[in-house]
C-alpha positions in Angstrom: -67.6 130.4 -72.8 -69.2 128.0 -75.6 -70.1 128.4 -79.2 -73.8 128.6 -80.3 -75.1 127.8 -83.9 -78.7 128.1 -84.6 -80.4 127.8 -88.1 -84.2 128.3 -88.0 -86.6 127.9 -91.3 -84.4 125.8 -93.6 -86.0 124.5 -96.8 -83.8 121.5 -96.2 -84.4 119.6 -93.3 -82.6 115.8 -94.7 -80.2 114.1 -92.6 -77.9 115.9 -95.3 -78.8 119.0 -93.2 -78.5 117.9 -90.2 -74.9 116.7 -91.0 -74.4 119.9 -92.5 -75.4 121.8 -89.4 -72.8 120.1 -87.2 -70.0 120.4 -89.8 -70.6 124.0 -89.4 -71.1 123.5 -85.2 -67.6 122.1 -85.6 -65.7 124.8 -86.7 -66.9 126.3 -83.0 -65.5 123.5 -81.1 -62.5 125.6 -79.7 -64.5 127.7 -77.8 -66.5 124.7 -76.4 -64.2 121.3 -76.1 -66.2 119.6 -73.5 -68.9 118.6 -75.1 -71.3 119.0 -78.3 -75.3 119.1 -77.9 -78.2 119.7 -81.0 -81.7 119.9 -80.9 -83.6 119.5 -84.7 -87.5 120.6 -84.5 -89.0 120.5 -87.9 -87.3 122.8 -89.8 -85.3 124.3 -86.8 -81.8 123.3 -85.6 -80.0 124.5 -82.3 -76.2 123.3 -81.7 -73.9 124.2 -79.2 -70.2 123.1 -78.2 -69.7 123.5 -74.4 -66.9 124.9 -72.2 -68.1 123.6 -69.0 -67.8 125.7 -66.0 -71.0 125.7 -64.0 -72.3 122.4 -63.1 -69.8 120.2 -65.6 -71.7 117.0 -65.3 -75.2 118.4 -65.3 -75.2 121.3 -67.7 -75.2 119.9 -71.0 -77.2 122.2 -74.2 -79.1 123.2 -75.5 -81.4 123.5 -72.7 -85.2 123.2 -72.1 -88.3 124.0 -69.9 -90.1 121.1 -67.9 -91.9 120.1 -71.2 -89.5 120.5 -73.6 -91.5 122.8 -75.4 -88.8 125.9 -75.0 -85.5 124.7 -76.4 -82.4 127.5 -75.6 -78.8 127.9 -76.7 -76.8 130.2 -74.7 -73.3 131.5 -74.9 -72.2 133.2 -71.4 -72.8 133.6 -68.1 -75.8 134.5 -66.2 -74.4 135.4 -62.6 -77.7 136.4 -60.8 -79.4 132.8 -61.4 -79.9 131.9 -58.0 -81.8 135.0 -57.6 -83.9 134.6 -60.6 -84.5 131.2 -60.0 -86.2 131.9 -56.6 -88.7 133.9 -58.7 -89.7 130.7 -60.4 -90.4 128.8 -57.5 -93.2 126.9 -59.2 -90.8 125.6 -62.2 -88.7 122.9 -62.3 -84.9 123.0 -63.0 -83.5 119.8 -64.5 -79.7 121.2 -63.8 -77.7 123.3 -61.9 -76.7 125.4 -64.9 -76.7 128.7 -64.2 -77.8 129.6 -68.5 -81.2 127.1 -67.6 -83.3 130.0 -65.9 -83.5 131.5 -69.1 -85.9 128.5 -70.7 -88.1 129.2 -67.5 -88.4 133.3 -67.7 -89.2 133.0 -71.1 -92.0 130.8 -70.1 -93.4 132.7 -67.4 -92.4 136.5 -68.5 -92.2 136.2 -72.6 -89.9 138.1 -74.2 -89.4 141.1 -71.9 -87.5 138.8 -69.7 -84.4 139.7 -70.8 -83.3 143.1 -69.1 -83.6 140.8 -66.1 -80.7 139.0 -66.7 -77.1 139.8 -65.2 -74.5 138.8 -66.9 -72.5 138.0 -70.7 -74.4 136.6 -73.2 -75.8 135.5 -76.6 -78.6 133.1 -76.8 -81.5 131.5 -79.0 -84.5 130.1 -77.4 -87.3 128.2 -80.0 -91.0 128.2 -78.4 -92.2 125.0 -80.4 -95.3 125.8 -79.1 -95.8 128.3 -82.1 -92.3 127.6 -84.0 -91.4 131.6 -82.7 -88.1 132.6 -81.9 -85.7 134.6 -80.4 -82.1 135.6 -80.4 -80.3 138.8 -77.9 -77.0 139.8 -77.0 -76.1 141.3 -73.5 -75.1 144.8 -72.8 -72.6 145.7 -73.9 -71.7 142.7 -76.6 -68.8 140.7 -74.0 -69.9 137.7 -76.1 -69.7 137.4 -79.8 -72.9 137.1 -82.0 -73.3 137.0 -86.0 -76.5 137.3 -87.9 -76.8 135.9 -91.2 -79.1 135.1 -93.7 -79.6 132.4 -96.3 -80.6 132.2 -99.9 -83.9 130.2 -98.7 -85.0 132.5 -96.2 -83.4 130.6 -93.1 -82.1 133.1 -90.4 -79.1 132.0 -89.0 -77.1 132.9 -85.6 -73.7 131.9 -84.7 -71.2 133.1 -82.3 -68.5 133.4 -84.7 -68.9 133.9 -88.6 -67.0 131.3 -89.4 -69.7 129.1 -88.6 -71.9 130.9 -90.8 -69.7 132.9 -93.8 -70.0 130.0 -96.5 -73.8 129.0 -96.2 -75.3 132.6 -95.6 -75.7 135.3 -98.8 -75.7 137.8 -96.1 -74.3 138.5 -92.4 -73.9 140.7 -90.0 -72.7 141.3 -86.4 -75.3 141.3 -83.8 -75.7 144.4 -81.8 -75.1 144.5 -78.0 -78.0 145.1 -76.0 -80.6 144.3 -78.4 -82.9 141.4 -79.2 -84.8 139.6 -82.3 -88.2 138.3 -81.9 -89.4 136.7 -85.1 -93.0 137.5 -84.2 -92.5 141.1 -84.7 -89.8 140.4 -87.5 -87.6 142.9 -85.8 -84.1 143.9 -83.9 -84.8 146.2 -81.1 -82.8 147.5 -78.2 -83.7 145.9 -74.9 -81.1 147.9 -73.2 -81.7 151.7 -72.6 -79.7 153.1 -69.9 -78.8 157.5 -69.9 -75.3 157.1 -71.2 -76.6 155.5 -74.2 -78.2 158.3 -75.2 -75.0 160.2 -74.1 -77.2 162.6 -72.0 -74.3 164.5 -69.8 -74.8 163.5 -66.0 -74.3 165.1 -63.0 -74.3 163.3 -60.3 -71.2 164.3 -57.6 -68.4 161.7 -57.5 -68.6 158.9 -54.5 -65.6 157.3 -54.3 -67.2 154.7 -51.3 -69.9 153.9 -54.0 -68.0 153.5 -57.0 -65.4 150.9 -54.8 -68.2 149.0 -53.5 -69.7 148.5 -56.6 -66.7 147.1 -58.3 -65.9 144.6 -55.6 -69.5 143.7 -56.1 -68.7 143.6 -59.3 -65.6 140.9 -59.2 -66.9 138.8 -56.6 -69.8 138.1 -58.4 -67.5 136.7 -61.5 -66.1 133.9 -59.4 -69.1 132.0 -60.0 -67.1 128.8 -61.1 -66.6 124.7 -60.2 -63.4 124.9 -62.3 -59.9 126.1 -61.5 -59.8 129.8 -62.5 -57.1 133.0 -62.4 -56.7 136.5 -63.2 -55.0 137.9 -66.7 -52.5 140.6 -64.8 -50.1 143.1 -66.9 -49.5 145.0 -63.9 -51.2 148.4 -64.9 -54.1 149.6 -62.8 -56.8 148.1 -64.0 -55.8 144.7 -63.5 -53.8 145.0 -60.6 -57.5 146.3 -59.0 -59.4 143.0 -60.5 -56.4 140.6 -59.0 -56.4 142.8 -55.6 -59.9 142.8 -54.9 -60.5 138.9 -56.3 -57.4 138.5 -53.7 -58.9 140.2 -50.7 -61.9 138.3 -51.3 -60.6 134.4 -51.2 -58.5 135.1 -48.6 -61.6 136.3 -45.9 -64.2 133.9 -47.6 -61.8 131.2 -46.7 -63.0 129.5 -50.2 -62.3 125.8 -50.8 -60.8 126.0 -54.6 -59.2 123.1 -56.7 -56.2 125.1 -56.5 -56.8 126.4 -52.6 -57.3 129.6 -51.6 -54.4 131.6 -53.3 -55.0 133.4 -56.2 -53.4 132.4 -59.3 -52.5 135.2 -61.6 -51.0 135.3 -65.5 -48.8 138.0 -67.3 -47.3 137.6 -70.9 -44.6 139.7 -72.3 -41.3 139.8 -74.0 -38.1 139.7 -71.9 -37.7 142.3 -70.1 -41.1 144.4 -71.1 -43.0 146.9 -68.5 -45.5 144.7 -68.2 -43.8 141.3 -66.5 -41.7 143.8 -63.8 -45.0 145.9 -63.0 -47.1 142.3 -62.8 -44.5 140.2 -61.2 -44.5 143.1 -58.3 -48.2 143.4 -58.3 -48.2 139.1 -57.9 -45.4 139.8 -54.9 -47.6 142.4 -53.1 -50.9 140.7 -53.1 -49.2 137.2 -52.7 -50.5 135.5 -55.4 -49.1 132.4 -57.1 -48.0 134.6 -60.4 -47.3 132.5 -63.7 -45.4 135.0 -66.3 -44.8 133.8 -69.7 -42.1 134.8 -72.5 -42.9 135.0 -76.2 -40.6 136.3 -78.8 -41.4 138.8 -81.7 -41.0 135.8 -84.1 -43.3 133.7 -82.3 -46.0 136.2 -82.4 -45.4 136.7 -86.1 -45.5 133.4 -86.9 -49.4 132.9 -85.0 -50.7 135.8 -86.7 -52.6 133.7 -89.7 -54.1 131.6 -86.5 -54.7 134.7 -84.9 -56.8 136.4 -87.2 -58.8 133.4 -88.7 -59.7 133.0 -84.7 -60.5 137.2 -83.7 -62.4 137.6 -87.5 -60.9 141.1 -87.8 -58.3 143.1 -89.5 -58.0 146.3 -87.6 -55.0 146.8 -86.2 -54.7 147.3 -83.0 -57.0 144.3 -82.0 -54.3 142.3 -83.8 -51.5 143.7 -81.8 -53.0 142.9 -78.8 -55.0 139.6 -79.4 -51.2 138.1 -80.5 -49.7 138.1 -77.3 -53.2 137.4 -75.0 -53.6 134.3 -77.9 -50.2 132.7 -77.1 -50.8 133.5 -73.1 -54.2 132.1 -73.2 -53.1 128.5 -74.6 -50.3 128.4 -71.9 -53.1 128.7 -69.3 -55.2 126.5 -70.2 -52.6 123.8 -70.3 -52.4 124.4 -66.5 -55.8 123.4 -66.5 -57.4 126.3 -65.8 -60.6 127.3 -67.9 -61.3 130.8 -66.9 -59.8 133.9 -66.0 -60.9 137.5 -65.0 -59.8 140.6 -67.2 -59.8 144.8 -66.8 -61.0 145.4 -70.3 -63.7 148.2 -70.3 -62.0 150.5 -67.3 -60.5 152.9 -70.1 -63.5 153.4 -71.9 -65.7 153.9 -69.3 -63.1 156.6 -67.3 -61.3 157.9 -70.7 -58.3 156.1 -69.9 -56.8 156.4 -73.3 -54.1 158.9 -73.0 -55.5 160.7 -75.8 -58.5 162.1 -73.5 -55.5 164.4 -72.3 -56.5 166.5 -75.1 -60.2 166.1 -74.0 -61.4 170.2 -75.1 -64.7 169.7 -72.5 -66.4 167.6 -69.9 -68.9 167.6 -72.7 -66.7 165.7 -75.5 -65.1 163.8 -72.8 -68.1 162.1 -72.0 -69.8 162.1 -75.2 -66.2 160.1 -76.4 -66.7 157.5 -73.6 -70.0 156.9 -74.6 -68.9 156.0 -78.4 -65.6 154.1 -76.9 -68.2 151.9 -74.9 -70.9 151.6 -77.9 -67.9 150.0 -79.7 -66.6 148.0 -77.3 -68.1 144.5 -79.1 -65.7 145.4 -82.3 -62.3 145.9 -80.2 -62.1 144.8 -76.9 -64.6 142.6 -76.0 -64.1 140.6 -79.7 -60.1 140.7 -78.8 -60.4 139.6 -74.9 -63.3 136.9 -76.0 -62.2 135.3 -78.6 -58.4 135.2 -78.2 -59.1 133.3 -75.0 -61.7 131.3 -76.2 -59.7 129.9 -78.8 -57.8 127.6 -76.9 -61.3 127.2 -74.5 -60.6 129.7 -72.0 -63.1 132.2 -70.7 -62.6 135.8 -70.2 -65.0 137.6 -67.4 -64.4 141.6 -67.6 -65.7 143.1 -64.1 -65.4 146.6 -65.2 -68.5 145.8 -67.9 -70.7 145.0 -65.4 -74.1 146.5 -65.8 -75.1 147.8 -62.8 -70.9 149.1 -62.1 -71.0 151.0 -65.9 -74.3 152.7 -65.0 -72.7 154.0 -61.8 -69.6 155.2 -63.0 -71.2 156.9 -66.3 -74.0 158.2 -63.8 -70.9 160.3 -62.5 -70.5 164.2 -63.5 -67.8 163.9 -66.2 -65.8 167.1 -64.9 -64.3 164.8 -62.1 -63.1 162.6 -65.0 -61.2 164.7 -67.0 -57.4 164.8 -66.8 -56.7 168.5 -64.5 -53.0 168.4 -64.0 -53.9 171.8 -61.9 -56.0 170.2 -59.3 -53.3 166.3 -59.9 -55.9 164.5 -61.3 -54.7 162.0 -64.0 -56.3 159.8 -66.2 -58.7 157.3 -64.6 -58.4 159.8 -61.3 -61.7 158.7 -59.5 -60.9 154.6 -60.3 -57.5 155.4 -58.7 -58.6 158.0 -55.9 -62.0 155.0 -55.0 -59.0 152.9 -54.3 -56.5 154.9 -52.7 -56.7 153.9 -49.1 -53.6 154.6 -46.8 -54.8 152.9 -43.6 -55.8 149.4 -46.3 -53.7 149.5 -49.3 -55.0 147.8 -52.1 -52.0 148.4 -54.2 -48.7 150.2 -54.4 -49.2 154.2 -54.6 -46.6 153.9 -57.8 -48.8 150.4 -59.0 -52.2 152.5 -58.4 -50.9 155.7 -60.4 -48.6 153.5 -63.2 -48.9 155.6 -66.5 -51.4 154.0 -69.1 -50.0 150.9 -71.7 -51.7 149.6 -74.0 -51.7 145.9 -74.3 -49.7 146.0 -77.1 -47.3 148.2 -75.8 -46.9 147.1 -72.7 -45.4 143.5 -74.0 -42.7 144.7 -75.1 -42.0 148.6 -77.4 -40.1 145.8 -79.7 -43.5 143.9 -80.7 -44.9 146.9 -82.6 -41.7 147.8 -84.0 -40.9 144.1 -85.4 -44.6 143.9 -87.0 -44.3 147.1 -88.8 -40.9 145.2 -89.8 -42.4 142.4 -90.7 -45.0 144.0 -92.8 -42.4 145.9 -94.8 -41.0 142.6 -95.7 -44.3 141.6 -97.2 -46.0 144.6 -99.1 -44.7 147.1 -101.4 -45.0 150.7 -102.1 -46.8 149.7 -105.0 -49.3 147.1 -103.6 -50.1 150.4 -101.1 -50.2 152.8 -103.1 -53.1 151.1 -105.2 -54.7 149.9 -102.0 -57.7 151.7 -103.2 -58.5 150.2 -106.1 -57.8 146.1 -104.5 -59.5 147.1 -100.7 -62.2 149.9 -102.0 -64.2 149.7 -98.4 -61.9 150.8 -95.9 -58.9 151.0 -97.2 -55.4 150.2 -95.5 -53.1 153.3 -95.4 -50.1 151.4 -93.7 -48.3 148.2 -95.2 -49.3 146.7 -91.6 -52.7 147.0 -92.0 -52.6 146.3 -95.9 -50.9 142.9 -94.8 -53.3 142.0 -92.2 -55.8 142.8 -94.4 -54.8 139.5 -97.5 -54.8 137.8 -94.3 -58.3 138.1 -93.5 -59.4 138.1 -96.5 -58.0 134.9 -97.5 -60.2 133.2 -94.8 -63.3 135.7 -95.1 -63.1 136.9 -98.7 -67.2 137.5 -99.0 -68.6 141.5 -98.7 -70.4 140.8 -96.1 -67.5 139.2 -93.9 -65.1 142.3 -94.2 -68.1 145.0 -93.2 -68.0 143.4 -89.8 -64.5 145.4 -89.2 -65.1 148.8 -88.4 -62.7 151.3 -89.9 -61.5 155.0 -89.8 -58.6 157.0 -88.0 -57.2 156.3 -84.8 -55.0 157.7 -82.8 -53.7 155.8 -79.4 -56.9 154.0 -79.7 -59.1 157.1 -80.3 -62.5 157.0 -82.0 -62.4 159.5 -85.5 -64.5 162.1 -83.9 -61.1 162.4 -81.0 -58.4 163.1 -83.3 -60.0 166.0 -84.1 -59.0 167.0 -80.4 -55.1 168.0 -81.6 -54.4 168.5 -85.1 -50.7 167.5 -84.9 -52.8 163.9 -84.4 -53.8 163.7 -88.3 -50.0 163.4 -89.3 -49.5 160.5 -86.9 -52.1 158.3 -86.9 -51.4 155.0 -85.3 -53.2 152.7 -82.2 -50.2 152.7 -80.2 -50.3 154.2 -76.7 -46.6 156.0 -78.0 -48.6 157.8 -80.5 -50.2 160.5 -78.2 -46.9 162.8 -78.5 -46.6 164.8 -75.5 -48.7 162.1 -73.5 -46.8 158.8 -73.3 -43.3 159.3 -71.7 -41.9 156.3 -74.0 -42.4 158.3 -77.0 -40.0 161.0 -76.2 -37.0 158.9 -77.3 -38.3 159.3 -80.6 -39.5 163.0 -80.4 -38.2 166.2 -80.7 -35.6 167.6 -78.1 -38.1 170.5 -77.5 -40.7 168.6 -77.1 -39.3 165.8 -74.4 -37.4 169.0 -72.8 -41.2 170.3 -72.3 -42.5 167.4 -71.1 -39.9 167.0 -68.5 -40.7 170.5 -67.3 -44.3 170.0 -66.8 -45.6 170.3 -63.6 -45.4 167.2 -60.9 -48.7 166.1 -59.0 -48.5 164.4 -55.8 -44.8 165.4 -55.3 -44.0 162.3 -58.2 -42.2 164.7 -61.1 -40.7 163.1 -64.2 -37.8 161.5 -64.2 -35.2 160.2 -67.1 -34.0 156.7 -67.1 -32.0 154.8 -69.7 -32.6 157.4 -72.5 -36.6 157.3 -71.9 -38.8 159.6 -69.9 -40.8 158.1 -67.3 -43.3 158.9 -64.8 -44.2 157.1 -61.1 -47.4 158.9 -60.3 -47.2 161.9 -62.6 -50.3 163.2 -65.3 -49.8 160.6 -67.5 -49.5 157.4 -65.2 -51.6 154.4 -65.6 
């Protein structure tokens, strides 16, 4: 991962300019520590700070076409450049980079080029040629990109707003999947596949298919020359990233800096679900497993950090960026530089546990389509640029192109939670993988119950930050949280708090309308909590919130209601049972 800046049509273009230009570069030097590149054409500048992990001594950005005449800064990785490359047999490639080939397709396909890429990233290519230029955003939005604008008319792109929130009157966040050409003076979507639309499929369910198309998926993210692991809390989606990335070294035989053995990460508070569920994952596929302790005062104390690094106040991408922030800089002083991650699997399949309450296939899909639209605001912005702050990049197999349009392609009925027929959330993920004679997990690993991130280090990490806000905001300062925070509004003292935070470092209009907003329930978008209307007196983004879901909120329920959940019926012969005070499951509706 790297951080791009890119100014095109200053009025200014002094040596002041230029110095200004990589003063602002510099504030994106955590996400690229290996090196620093700029390019300054007329009126145009390009600069780039490098985390090398393809071709380290070659690589270097921006990056050009034989002539120089195409200049490009790209953020991201472009896995299918061999492939592309072959296309462009009568071009000349000055590196082994794999973001080169996209100087080249410009040249020889224009601007149209980029559905043809595979892969995460944001970019800005210059054609000197006719001082045209543009600027696009993969997919789904796995890495960050900011649009701004200055009083002089200079456009301005940066991979993080901090590189752009003092000089621009106005910014913006970048959409995923679409691109900017200044010839047409336009942002349009380049990427247009059925589930965007949220057109209902129907094709049947293939288990064999979807499996082959994720290890397709995770293979092809170990593209690297540098020491690399896997980010593993033990619940499925991980477990599946660090068991097929396992299966794959191990009969590939590949020569690594580190050898052959996968290396594998978990952070959590002593004693959380998370560091037993990973440490037994790491035991079963053999991987060398590195599991790191934080305490709740540790996490409170990086939360400033934190949030001047993720750009957001919401509050569940706080939560979870905390711990993944303090993991992600005891990995990379291992050495390692980049990691592979399971965000996108709960979007995609409804994982949530709030998709219990799903009314329809209908609604189910249509709320996986908005969960994956607004991925670039949660997720991917958490899993990005918590790890890139201490110069770590985070690869996400499950938001793969090719594997999203073949699990959305799939008939949502087989998705949706039918404790009748024992299918749980995430079902035919868990069922593609469920093989008896080749086990890729543990049966009680492969059906764990959902956790959130933030849950899952530790029930206490909440619980202290709702403490710790308490400690810091009054009734008083929330109850006239209206009148200080007009656009979306805090209704907690957590979020209130988070909120002075962020708006301490980012105090312009433009800076806070890059947060999205609205209720939330267990991660649900506002159209969801419609789905249960005891929901709208408990809004929150923990996992625990989705009473009569998560077994770890019956200890704070009512007796009738834990007594009913303990009575619901058992699939695959795994019923409830009761364990120091808290309800759990091994493999019942509700496991992860």
């Amino acid at each position: 991962m790297c951080g791009i800046l890119a100014v095109l049509g200053c009025a200014d273009t002094s040596l002041a300019k230029r110095s200004r230009i990589i003063e602002l570069s510099r504030r994106l030097r955590h996400r690229g520590p290996d090196w620093s590149g700029i390019h300054c054409y007329q009126d145009c500048y390009l600069a780039h700070q490098r985390l090398a992990i393809v071709d380290p001594t070659s690589g270097d950005q921006p990056l050009y076409n034989e002539d120089k005449s195409i200049v490009v800064t790209v953020n991201g990785e472009i896995y299918n450049h061999e492939e592309l490359r072959a296309k462009l047999k009568s071009h000349e490639f000055r590196t082994g980079s794999d973001c080169e080939v996209i100087a080249h397709l410009y040249e020889e396909y224009g601007e149209d080029f980029v559905d043809m890429l595979d892969g995460m990233f944001s970019f800005v290519l210059l054609d000197t040629r006719d001082k045209s230029f543009i600027a696009a955003r993969d997919a789904i939005g796995i890495t960050p990109l900011y649009m701004g604008w200055g009083l002089d008319g200079s456009i301005w792109f940066a991979s993080e707003m901090k590189a752009l929130s003092d000089d621009c009157e106005r910014f913006i966040s970048f959409l995923p999947g679409h691109i900017y050409s200044s010839k047409k003076g336009e942002l349009r979507r380049w990427y247009n596949p059925p589930w965007y639309s949220e057109q209902i499929p129907s094709t049947p369910y293939d288990p064999l298919i979807l499996r082959k198309a994720f290890e397709k998926a995770v293979i092809k993210r170990l593209m690297t020359d540098v020491p690399f692991g896997v980010l593993l809390s033990g619940g499925l989606d991980s477990s599946l990233v660090a068991a097929v990335a396992s299966r794959h070294l191990a009969e590939a035989k590949i020569a690594r800096q580190w050898g052959s053995q996968l290396h594998t990460f978990c952070i959590g508070l002593k004693g959380s679900p998370d560091l037993k569920a990973a440490r037994e994952v790491a035991d079963y596929l053999g991987t060398v497993h590195h599991e790191f302790h934080f305490t709740v005062q540790e996490g409170i104390d990086a939360l400033e950090e934190v949030i001047y690094h993720i750009e957001t106040y919401d509050v569940t991408t706080i939560r979870a960026s905390t711990p993944m922030f303090l993991m992600s800089r005891k990995i990379k002083s291992l050495g390692v530089k980049m990691v592979l991650s399971g965000e996108g699997s709960d979007e995609i399949f409804g994982g949530y546990l709030y998709f219990h309450k799903a009314p329809n296939k209908e609604e189910f899909h249509l709320e996986t389509c908005r969960k994956i639209k607004a991925l670039h605001l949660y997720d991917c912005l958490r899993a990005n640029k918590s790890t890139s702050a201490w110069g770590l990049e985070a690869r996400v197999p499950f938001l793969d192109k090719n594997f999203i349009n073949i699990a959305m392609d799939i008939d949502p009925e087989w998705k949706m939670i039918r404790h009748d027929l024992g299918r749980i959330e995430k079902w035919v993920l868990r069922n593609a993988f469920d093989d008896d004679k080749d086990p890729y997990l543990p049966k009680h690993i492969l059906y764990r119950q959902k956790e959130q991130f933030s849950d899952g280090v530790g029930y206490s990490w909440i619980d202290g930050l709702k403490d710790h806000a308490n400690q810091h905001v009054s009734d008083a300062m929330l109850m006239n949280a209206s009148f200080v925070y007009p656009e979306n509004t805090p209704t907690t003292k957590e979020a209130y708090y988070y909120r002075t935070i962020f708006e301490r470092f980012f105090p312009k209009n433009a800076a806070r309308s890059t947060v999205p907003g609205g209720p939330s329930v267990a991660c649900s978008t506002a159209k969801a909590v419609e789905w249960d209307a005891a929901w709208s007196k408990n809004l929150d983004p923990s996992g625990r919130a989705a009473l009569g879901v998560h077994a770890a909120a019956y200890k704070d329920v009512a007796p009738e209601n834990a007594t009913a959940y303990a009575d619901s019926p058992s699939v695959n012969g795994f019923p409830p049972t009761h364990k120091d005070g808290m309800i759990e499951v091994a493999a019942s509706a509700t496991a992860r």
